[in-house]
DSSP file (Angstrom, degrees, kcal/mol; ACC not computed):
  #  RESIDUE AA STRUCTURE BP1 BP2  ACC     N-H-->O    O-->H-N    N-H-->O    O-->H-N    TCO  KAPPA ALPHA  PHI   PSI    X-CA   Y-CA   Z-CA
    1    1 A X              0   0    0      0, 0.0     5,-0.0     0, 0.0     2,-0.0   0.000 360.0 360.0 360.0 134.9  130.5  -99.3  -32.8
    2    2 A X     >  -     0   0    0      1,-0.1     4,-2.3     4,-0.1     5,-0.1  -0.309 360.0-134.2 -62.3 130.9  133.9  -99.8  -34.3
    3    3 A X  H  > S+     0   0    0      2,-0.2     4,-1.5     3,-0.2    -1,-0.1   0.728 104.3  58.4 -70.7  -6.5  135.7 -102.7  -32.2
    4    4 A X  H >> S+     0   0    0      2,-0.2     4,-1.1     1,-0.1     3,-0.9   0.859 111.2  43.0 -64.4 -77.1  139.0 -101.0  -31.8
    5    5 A X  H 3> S+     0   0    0      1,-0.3     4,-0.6     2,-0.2    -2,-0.2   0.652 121.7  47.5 -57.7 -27.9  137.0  -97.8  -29.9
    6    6 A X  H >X S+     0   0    0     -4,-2.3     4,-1.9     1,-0.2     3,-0.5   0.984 113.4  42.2 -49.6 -65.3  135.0 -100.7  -28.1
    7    7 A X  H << S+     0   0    0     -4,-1.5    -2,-0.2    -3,-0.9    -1,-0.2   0.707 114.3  48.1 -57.3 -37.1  137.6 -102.6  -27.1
    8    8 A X  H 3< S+     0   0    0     -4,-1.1    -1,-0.2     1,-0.2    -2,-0.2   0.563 119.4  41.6-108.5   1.3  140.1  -99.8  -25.9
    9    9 A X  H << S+     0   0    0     -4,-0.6    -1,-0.2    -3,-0.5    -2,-0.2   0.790 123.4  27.9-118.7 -13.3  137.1  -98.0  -23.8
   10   10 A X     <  +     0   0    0     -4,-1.9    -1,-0.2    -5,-0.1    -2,-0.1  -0.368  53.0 164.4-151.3  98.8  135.3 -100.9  -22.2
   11   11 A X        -     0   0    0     -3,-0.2    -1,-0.1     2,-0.1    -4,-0.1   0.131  36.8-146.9 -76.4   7.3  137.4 -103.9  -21.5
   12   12 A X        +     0   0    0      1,-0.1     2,-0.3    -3,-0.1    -1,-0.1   0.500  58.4 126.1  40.1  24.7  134.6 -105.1  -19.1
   13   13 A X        -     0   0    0      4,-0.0     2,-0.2     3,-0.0    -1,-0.1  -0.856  46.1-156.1-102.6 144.9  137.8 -106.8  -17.0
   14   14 A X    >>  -     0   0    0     -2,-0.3     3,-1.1    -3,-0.0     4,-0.6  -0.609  34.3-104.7-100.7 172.4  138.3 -105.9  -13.1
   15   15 A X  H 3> S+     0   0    0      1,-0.3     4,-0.9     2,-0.2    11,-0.2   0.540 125.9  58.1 -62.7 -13.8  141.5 -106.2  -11.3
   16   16 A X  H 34 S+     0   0    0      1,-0.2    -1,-0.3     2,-0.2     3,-0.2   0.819  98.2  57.9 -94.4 -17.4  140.2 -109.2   -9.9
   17   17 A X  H X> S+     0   0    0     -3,-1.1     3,-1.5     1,-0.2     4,-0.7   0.597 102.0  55.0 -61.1 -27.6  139.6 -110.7  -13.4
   18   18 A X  H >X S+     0   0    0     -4,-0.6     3,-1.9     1,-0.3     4,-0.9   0.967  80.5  81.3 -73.7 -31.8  143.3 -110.4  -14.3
   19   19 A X  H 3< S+     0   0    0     -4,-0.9    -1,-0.3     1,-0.3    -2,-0.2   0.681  89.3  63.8 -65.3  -8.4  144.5 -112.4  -11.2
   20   20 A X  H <4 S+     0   0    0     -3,-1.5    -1,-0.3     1,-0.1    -2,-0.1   0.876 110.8  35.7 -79.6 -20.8  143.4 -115.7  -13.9
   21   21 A X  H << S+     0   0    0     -3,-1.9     2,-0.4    -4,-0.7    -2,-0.2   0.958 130.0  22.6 -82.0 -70.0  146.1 -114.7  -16.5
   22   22 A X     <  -     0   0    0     -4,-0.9     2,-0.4   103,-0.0    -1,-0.2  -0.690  67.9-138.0-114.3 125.1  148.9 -113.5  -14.1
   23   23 A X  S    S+     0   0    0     -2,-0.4     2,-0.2     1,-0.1     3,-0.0  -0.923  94.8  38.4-139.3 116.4  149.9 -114.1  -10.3
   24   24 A X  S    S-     0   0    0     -2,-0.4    -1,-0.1     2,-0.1     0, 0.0   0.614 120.0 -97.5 -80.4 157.2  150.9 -111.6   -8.4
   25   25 A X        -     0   0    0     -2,-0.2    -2,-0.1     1,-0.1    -9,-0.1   0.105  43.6 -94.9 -33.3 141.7  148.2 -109.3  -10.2
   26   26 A X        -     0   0    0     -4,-0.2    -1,-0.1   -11,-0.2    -2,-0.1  -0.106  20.6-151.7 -53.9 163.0  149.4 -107.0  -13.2
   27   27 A X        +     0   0    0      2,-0.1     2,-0.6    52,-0.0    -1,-0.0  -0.508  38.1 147.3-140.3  68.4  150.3 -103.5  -12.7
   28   28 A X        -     0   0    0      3,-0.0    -2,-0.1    54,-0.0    51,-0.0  -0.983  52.9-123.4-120.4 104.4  149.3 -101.7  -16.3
   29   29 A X    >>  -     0   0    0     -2,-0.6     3,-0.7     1,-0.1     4,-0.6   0.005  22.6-124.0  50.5 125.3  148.2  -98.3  -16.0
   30   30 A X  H 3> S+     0   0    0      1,-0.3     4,-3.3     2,-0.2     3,-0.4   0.805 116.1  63.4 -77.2 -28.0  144.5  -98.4  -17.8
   31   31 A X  H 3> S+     0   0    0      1,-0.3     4,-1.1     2,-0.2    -1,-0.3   0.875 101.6  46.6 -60.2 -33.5  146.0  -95.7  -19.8
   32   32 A X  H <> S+     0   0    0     -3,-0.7     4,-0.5     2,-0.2    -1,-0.3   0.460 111.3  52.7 -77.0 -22.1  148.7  -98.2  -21.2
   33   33 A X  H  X S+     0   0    0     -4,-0.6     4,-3.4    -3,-0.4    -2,-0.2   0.943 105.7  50.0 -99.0 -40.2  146.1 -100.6  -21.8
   34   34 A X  H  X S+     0   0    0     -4,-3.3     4,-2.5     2,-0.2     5,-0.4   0.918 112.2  50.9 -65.0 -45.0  143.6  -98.1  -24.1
   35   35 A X  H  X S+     0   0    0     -4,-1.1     4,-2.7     1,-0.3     5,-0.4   0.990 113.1  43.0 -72.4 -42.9  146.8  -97.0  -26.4
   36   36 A X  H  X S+     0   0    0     -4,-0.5     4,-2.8     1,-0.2    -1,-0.3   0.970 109.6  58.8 -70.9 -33.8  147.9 -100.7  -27.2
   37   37 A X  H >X S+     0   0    0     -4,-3.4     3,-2.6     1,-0.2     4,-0.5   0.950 112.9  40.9 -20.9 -78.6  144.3 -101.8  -27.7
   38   38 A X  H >< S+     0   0    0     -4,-2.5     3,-1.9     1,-0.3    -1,-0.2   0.773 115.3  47.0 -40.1 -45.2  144.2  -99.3  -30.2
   39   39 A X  H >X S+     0   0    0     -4,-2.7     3,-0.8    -5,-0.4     4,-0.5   0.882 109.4  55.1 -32.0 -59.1  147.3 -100.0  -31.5
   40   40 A X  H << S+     0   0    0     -4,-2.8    -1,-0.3    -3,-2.6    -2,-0.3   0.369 116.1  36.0 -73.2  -7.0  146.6 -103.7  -31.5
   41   41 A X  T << S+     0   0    0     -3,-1.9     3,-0.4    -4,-0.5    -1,-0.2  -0.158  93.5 113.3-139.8  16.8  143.1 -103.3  -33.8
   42   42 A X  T <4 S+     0   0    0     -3,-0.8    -2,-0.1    -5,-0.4    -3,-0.1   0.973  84.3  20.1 -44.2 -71.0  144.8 -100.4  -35.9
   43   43 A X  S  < S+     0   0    0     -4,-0.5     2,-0.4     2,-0.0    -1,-0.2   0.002 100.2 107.4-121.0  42.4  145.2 -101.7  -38.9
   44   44 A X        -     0   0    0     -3,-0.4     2,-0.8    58,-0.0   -40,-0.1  -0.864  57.2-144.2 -94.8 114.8  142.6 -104.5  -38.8
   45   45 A X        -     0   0    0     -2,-0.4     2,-0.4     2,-0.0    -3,-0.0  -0.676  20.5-162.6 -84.6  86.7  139.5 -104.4  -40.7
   46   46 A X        -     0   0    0     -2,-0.8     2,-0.4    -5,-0.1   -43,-0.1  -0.473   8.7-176.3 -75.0  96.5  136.9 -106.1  -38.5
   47   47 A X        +     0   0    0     -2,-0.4     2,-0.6     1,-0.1    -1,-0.0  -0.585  11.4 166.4-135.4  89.3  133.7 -107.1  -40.2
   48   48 A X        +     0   0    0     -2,-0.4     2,-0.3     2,-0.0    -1,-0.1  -0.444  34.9 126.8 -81.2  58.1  130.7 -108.8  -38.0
   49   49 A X        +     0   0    0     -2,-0.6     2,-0.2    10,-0.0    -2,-0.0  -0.911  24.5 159.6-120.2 151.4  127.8 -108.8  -40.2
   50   50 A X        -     0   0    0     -2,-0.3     6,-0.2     1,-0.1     3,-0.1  -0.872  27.2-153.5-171.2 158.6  125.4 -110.8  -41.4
   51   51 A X  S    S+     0   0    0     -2,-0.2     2,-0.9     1,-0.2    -1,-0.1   0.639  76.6  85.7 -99.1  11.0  122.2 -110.5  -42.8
   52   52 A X  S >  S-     0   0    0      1,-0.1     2,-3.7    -3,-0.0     3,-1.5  -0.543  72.0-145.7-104.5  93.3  120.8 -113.8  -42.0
   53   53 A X  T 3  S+     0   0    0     -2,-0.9     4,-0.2     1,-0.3    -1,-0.1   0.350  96.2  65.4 -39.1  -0.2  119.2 -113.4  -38.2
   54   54 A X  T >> S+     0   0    0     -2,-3.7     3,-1.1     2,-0.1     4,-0.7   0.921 103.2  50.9 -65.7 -53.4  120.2 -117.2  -37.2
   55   55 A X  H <> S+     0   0    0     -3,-1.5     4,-2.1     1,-0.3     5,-0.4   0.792  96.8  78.8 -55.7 -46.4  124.1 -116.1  -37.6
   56   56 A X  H 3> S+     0   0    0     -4,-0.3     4,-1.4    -6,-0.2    -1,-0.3   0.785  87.6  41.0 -33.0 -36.9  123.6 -113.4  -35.6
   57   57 A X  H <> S+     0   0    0     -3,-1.1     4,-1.3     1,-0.2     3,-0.4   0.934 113.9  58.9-100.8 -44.4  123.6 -114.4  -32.2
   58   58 A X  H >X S+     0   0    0     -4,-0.7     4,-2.2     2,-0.2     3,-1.6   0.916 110.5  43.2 -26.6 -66.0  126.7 -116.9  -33.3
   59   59 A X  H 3X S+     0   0    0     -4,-2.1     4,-2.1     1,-0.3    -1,-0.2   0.700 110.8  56.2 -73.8 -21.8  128.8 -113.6  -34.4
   60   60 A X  H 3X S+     0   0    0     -4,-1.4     4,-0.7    -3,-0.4    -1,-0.3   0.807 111.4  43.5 -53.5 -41.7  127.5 -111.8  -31.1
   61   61 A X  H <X S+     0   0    0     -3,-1.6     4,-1.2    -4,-1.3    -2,-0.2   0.765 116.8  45.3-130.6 -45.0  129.1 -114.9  -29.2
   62   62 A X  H >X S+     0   0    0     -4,-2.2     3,-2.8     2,-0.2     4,-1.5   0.995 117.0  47.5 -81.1 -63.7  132.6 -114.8  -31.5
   63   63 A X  H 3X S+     0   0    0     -4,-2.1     4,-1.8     1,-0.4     3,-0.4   0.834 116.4  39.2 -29.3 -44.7  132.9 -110.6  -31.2
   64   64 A X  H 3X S+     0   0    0     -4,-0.7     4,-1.0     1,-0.2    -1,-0.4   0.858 117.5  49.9 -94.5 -11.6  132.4 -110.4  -28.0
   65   65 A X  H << S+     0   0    0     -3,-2.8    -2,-0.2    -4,-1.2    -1,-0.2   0.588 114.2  50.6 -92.3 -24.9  134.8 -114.0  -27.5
   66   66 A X  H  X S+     0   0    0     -4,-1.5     4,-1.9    -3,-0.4    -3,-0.2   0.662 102.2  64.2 -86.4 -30.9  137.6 -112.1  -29.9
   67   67 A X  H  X S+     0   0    0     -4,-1.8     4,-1.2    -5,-0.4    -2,-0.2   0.928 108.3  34.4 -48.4 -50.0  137.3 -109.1  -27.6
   68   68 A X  H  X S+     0   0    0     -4,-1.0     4,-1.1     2,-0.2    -1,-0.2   0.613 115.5  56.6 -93.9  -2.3  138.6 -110.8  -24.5
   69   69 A X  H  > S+     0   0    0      1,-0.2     4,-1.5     2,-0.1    -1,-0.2   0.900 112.8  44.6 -85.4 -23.9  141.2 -113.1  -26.5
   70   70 A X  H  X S+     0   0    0     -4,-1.9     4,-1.4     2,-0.2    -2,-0.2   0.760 112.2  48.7 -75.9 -18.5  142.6 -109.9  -27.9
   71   71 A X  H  X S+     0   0    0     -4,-1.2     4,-1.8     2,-0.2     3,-0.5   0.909 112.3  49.3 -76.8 -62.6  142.6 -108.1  -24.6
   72   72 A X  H  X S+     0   0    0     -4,-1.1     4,-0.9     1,-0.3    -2,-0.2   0.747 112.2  52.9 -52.0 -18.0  144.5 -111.4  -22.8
   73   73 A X  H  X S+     0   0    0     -4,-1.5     4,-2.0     3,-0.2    -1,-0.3   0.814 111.8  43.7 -92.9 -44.3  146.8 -111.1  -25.8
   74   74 A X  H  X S+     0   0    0     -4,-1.4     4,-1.6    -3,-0.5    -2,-0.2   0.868 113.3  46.3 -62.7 -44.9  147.4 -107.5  -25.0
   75   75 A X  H  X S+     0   0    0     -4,-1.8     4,-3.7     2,-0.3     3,-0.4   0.943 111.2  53.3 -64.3 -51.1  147.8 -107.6  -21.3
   76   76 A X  H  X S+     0   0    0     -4,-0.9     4,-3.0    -5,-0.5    -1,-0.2   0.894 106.2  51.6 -64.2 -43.3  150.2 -110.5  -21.6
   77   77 A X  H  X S+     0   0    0     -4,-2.0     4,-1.4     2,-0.2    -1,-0.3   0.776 110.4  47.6 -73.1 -22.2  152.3 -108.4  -24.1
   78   78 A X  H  X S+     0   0    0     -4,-1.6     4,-1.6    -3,-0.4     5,-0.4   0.908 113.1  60.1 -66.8 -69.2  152.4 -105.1  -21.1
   79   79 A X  H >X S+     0   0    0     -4,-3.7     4,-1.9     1,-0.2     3,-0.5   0.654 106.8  35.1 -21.5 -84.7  153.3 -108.3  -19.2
   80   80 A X  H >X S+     0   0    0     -4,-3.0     4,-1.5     1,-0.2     3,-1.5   0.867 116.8  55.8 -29.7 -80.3  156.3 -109.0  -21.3
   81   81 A X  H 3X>S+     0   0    0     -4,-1.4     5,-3.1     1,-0.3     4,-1.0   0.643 110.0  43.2 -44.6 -53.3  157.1 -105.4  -21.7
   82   82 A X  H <<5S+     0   0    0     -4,-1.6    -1,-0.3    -3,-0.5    -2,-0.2   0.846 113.9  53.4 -73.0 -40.8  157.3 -104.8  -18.0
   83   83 A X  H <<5S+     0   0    0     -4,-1.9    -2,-0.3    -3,-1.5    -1,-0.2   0.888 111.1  43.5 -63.5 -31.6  159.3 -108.1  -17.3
   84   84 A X  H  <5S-     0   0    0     -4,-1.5    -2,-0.2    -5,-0.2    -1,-0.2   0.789 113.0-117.9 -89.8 -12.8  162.0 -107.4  -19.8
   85   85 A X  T  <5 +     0   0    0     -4,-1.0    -3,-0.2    -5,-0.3    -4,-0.1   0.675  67.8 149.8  88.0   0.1  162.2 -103.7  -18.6
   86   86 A X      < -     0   0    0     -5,-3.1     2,-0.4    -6,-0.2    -1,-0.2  -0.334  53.2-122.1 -78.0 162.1  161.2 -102.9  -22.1
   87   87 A X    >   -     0   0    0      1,-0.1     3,-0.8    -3,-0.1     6,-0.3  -0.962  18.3-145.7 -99.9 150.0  159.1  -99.7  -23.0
   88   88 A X  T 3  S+     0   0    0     -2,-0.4     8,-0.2     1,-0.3    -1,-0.1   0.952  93.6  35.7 -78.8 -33.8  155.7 -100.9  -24.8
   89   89 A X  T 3  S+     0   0    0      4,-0.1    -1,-0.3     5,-0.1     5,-0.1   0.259  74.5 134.0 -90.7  20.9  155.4  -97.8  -27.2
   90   90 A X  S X> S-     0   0    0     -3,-0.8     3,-1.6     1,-0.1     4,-1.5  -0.488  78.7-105.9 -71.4 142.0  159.1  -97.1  -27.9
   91   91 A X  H 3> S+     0   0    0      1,-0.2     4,-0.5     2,-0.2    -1,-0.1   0.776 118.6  52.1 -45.5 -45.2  158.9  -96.6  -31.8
   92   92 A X  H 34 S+     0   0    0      1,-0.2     3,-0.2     2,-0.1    -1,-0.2   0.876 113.2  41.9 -39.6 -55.2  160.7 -100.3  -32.2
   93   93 A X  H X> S+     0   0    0     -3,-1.6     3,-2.1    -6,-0.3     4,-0.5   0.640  92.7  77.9 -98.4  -8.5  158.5 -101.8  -30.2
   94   94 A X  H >< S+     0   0    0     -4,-1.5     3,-1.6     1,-0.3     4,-0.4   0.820  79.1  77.6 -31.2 -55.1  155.0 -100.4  -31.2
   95   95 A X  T 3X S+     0   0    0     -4,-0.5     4,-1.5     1,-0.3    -1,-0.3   0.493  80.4  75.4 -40.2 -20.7  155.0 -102.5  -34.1
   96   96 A X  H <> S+     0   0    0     -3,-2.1     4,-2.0     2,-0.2    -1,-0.3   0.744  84.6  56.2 -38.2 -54.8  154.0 -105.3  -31.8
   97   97 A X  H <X S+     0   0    0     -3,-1.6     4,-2.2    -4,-0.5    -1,-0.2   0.948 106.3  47.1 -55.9 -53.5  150.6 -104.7  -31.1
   98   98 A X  H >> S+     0   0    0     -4,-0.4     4,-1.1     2,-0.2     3,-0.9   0.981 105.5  57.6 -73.2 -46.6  149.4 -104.6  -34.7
   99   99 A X  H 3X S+     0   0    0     -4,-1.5     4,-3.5     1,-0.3     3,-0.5   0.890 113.9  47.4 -34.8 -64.3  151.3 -108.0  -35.6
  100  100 A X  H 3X S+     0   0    0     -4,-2.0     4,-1.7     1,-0.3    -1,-0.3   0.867 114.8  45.2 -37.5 -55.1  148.8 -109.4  -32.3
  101  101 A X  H <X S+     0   0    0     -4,-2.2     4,-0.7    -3,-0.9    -1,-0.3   0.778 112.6  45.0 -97.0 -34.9  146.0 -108.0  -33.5
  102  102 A X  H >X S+     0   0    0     -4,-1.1     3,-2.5    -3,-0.5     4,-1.9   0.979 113.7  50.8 -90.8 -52.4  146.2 -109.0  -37.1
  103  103 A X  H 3< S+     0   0    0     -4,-3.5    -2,-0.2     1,-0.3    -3,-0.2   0.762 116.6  42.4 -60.5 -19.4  147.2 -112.7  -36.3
  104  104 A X  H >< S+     0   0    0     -4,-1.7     3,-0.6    -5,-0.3    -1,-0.3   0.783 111.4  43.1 -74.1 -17.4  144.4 -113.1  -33.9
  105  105 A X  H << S+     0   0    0     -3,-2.5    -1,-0.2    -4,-0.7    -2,-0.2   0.565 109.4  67.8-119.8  -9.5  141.5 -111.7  -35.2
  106  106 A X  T 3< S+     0   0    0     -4,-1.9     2,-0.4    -5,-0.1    -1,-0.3  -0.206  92.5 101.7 -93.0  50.1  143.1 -113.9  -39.1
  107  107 A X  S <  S-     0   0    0     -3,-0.6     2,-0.4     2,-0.0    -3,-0.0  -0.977  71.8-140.0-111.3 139.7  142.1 -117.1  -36.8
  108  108 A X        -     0   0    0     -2,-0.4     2,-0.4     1,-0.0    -2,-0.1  -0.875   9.3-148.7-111.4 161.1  139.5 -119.0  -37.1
  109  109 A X        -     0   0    0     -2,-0.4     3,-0.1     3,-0.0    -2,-0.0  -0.960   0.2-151.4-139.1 102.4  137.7 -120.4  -34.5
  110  110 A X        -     0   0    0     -2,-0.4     0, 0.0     1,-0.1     0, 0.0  -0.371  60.4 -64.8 -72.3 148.9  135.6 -123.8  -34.1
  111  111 A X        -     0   0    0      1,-0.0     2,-0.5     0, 0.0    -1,-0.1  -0.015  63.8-149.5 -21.3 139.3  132.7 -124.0  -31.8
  112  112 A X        -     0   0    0     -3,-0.1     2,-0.2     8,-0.0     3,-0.0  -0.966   9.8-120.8-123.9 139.7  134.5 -123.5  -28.3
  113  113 A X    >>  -     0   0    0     -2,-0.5     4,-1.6     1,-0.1     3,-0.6  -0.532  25.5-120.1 -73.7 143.9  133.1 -125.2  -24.8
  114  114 A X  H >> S+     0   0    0      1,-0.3     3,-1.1     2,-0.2     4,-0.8   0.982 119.4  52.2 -49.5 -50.5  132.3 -122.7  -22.2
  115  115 A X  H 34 S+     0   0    0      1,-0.2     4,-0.4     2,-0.1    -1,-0.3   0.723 107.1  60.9 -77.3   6.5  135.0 -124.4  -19.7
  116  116 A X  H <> S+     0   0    0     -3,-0.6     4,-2.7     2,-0.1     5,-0.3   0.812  84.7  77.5 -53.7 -52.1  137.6 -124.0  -23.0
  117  117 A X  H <X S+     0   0    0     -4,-1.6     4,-1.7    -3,-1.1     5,-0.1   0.804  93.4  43.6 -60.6 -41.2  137.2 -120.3  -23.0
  118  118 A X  H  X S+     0   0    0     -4,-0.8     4,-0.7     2,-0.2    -1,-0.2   0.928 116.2  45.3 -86.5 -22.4  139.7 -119.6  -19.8
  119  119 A X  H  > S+     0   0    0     -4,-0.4     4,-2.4     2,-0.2    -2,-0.2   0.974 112.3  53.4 -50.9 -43.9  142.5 -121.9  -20.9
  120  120 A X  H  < S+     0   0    0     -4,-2.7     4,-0.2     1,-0.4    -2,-0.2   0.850 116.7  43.8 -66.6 -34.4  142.0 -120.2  -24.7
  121  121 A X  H  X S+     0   0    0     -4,-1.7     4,-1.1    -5,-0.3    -1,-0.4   0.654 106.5  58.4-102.6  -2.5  142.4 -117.1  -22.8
  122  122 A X  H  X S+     0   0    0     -4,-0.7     4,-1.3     2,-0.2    -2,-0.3   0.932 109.3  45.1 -73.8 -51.5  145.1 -118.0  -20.8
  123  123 A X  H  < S+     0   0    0     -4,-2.4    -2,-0.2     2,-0.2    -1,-0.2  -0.029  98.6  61.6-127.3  81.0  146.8 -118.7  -23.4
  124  124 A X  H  > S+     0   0    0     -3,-0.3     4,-1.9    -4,-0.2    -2,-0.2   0.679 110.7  59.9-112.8 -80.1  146.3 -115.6  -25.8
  125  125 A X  H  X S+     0   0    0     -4,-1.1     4,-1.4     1,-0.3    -2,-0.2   0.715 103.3  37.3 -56.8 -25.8  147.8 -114.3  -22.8
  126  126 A X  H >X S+     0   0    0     -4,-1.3     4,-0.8     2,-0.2     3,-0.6   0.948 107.5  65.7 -73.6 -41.9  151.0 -116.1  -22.6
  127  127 A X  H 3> S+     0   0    0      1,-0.2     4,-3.5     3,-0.1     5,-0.3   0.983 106.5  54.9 -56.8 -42.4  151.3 -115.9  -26.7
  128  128 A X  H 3X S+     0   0    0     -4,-1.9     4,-1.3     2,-0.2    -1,-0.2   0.924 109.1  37.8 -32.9 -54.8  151.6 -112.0  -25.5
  129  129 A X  H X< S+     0   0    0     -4,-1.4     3,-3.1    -3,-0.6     4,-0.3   0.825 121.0  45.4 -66.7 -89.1  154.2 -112.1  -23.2
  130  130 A X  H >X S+     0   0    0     -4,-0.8     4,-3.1     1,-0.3     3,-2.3   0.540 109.8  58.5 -42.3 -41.5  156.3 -114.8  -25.5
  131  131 A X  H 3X S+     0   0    0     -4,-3.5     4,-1.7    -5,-0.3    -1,-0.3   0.926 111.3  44.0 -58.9 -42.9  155.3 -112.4  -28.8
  132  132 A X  H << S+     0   0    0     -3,-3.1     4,-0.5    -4,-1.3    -1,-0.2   0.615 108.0  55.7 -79.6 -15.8  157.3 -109.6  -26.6
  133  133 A X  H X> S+     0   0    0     -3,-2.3     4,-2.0    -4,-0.3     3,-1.3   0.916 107.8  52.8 -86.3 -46.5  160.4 -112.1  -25.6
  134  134 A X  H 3X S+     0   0    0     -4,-3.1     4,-1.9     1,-0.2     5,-0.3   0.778 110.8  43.9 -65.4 -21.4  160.9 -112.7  -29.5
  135  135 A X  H 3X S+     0   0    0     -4,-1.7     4,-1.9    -5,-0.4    -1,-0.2   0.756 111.4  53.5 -69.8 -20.8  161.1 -109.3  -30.1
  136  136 A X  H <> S+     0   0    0     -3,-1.3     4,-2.0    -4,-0.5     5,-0.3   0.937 115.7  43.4 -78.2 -49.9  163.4 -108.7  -27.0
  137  137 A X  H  <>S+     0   0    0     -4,-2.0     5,-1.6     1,-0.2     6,-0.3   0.828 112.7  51.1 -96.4 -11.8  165.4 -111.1  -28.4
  138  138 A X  H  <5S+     0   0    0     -4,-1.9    -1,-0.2    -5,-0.1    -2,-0.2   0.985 120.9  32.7 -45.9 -59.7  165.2 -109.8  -32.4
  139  139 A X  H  <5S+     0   0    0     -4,-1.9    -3,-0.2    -5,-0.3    -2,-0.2   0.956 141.7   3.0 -87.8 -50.6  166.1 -106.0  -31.8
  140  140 A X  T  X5S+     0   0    0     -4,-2.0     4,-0.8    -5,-0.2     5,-0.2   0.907 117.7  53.4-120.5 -95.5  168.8 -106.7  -28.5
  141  141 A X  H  >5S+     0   0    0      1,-0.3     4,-0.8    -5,-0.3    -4,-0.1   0.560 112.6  41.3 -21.2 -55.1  169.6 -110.3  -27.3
  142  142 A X  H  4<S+     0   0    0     -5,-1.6     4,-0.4    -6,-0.2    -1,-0.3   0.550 109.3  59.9 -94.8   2.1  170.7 -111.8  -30.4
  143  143 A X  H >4 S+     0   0    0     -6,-0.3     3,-0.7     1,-0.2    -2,-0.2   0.866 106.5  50.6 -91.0 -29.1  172.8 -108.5  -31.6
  144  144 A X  H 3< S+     0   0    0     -4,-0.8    -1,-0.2     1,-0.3    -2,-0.2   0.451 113.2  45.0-107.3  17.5  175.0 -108.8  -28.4
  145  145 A X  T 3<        0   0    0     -4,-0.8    -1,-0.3    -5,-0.2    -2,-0.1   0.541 360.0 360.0 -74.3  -2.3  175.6 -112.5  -29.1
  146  146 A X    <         0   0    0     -3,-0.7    -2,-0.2    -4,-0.4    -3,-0.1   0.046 360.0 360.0-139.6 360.0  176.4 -112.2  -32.8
């Protein structure tokens, strides 16, 4: 299964999982969450094969580890959106998503420790929000100082 259509139909997070990124709890509409996935893996080519069965279970462990940094990267950017007052699909701001999606998933990743994994995704979620403050301040902020 292609990981965009993975990603944007079973994010395998509860509401109770978000309260580690954000306090008070998110309020993102699941519906909001599915289009910027998509958005966010648009125009990334995603290739996790390999034909030698040792590497497998390693590429199992990075897919499924790329899934949730790119989801914490997404929420945290509806995060931003909904703090500035912004809308996340306005034509402007779309662009957003794919920029997220291609700089994460062009990272490479050294072995990671299990207790690593919620910081790392903590912050994937803050570089969302902040990826959504520099844009606030590209297109608005810095035209009505200048």
């Amino acid at each position: 299964m292609n990981m965009q259509k993975e990603l944007s139909e079973n994010s395998n997070f509860t509401r109770k999982d978000l309260t580690i990124f954000a306090k008070p709890p998110i309020s993102i509409s699941r519906s909001d969450f599915i289009t910027a996935a998509r958005l966010t893996l648009s125009s990334t080519n995603i290739n996790f094969a390999t034909s030698n069965p040792s590497e497998q279970r390693t590429l199992k462990n990075n897919r499924k580890f790329s899934k949730q940094i790119i989801f914490a990267s997404v929420l945290g950017a509806l995060k931003g959106f909904e703090e500035r007052d912004l809308k996340p699909f306005h034509v402007n701001h779309k662009p957003i998503f794919t920029e997220i999606g291609s700089e994460i998933l062009n990272t490479e990743f050294n072995p990671i420790l299990n207790e690593d994994k919620i910081q790392i995704l903590k912050n994937a979620f803050d570089y969302g929000i902040r990826k959504v403050y520099h844009l606030e301040w590209k297109l608005y902020t810095s035209k009505e100082l200048y």
